[in-house]
FIVEXKOL-438593 format. One record per residue: residue in one letter; x, y, z negated of N, C-alpha, C, O in turn. Coordinates in steps of 0.001 Angstrom, whole numbers, plus 524288, in hexadecimal, padded with zeros to 5 digits. Layout:
<sites>
AXYZXYZXYZXYZ;...
</sites>
This chain:
<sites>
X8034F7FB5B800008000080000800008037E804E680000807FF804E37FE52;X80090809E78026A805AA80D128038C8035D80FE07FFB37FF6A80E237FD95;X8060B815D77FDDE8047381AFA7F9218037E81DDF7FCF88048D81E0A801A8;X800C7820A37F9657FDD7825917FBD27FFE9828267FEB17FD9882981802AE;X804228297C7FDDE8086682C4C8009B80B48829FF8047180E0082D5A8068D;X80BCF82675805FD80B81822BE80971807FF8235E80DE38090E824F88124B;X802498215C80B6B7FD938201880FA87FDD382533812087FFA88259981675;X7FBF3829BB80F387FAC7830EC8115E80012832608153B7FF0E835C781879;X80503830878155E808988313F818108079982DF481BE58090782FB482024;X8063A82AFE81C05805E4823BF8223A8030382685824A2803DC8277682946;X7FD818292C8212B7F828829AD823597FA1C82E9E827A67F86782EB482C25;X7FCB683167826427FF158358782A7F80080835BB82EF67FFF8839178325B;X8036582FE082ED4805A482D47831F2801BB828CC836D7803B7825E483A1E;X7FD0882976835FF7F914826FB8391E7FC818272083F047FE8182B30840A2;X7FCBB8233D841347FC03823218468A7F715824B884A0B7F7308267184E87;X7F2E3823C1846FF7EC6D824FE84B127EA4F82962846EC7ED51829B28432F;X7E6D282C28846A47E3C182F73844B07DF2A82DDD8419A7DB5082C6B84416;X7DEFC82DE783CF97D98E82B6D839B37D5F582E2683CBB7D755831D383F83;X7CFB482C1283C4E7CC7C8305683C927CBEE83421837ED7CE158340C833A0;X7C843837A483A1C7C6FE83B6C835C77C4FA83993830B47C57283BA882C64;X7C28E83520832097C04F832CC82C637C4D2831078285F7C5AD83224823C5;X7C73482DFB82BD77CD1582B588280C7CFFE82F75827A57D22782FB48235B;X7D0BC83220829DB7D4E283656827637D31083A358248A7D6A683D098230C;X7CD5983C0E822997CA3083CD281E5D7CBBB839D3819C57CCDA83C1B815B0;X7CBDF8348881A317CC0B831538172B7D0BD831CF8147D7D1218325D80FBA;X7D4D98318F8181D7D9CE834498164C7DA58839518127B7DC4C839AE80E1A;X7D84F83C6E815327DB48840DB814F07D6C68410D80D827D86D842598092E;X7D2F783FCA80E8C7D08C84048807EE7D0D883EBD805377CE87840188013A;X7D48483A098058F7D755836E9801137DD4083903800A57DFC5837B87FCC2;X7DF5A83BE48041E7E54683E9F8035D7E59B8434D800C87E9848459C7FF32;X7DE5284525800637DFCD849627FE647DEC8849517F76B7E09884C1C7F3F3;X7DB7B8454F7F7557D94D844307F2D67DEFA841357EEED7DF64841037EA24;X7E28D83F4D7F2DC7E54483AB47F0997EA828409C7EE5B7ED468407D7EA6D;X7EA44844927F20B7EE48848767F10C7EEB884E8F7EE527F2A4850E67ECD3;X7E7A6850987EE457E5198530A7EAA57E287852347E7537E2E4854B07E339;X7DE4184D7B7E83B7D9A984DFE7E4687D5E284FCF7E81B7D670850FD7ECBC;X7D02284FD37E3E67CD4E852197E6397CC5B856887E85B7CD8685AEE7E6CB;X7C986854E07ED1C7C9AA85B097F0B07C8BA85FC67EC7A7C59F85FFC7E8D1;X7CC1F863217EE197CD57869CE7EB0B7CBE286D8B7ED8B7CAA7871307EAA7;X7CB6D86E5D7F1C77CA21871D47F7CA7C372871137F6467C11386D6F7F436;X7C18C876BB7F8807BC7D8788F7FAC47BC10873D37FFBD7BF8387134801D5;X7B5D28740A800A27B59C870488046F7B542873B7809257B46E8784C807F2;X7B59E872E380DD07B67E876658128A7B13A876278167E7AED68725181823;X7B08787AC5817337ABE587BD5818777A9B2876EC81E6B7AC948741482102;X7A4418779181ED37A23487334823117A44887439826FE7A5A186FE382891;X7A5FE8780482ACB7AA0287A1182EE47AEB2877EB82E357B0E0877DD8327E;X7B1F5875B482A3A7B7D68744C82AFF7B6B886D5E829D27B71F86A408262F;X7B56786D6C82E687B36E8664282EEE7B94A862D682D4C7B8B985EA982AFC;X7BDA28644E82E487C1CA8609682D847C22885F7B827627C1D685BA182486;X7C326865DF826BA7C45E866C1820CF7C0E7865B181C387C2A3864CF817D2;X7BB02865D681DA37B6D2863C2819A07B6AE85D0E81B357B51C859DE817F8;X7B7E785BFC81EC37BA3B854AF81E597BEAD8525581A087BF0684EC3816D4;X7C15B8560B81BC87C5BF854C2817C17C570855F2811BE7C7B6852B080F08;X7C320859E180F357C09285A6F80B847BE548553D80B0C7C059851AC80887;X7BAB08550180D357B4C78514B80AE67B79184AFB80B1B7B64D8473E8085C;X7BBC284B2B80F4F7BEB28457080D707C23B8453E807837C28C841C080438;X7C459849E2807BF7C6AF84BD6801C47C29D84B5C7FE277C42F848537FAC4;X7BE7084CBC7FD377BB3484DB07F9F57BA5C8485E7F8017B9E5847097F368;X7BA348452F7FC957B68E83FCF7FC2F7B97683B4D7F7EF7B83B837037F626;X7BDF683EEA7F77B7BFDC83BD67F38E7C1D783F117ECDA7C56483F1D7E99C;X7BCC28414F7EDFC7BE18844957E9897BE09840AA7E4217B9AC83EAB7E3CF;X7C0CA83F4E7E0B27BF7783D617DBDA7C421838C77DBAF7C4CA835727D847;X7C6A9839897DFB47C78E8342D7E0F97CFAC8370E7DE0D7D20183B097DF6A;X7D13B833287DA607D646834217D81D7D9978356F7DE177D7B7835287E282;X7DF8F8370C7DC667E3EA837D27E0E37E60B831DC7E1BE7E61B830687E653;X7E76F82EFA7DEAA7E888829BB7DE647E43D8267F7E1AA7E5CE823927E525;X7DF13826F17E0AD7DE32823E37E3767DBE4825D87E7B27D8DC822D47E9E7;X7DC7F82A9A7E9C27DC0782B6A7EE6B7E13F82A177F1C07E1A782B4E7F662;X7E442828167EF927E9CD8284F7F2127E8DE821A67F40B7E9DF81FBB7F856;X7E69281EFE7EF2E7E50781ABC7F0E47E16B819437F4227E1AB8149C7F551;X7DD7681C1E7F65F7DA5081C517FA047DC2F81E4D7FEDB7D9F481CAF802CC;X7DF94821427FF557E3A582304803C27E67F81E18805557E60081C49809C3;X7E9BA81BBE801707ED3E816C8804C27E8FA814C5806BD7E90D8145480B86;X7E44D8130B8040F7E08E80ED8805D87DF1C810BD80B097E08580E2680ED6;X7DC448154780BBA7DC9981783811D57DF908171E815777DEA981508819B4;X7E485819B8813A07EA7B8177E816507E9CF811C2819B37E9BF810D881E6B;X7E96380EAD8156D7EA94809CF815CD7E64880743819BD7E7CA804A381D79;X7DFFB808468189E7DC62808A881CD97DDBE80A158227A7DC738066282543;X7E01380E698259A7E03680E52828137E61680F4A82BAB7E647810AB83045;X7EA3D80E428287D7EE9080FC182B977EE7480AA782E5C7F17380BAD831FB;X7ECCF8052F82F2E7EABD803E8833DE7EACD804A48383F7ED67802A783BC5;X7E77480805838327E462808BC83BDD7E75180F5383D3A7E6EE810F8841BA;X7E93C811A083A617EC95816F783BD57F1F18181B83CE17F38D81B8B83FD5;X7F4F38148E839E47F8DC81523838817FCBE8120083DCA8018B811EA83D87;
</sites>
């Protein structure tokens, strides 16, 4: 099994492009695993990228840094497969 720091560095390294969903998936467990819960205002209905990324952040609001880190390899590990 690889560390967190590990998987978030490979995951960079994709050969193909997640979709938007998986890399949601990503990106709201990297932020959760590296801040905490979302801290930021949410961004208005016009900034469609940026209120995605929020609301994938959000979605893991409650959720410790540890084990969002552990839910990151597990993602990692899901699809570098198929990306990597």
């Amino acid at each position: 099994m690889v560390s967190f720091e590990e998987a978030s560095e490979l995951a960079k390294k994709f050969t193909k492009k997640p979709t938007d969903a998986e890399f949601l998936e990503f990106y709201g467990l990297f932020k959760q695993a590296t801040v905490g819960d979302v801290n930021i205002d949410k961004p208005g209905a016009l900034a469609l990228k940026e209120k995605a990324k929020y609301e994938a952040w959000s979605s893991n609001k409650g959720l410790s840094k540890e084990a969002a880190k552990e839910a990151y390899v597990k993602v990692y590990e899901k699809y570098a497969p198929k990306y990597a």
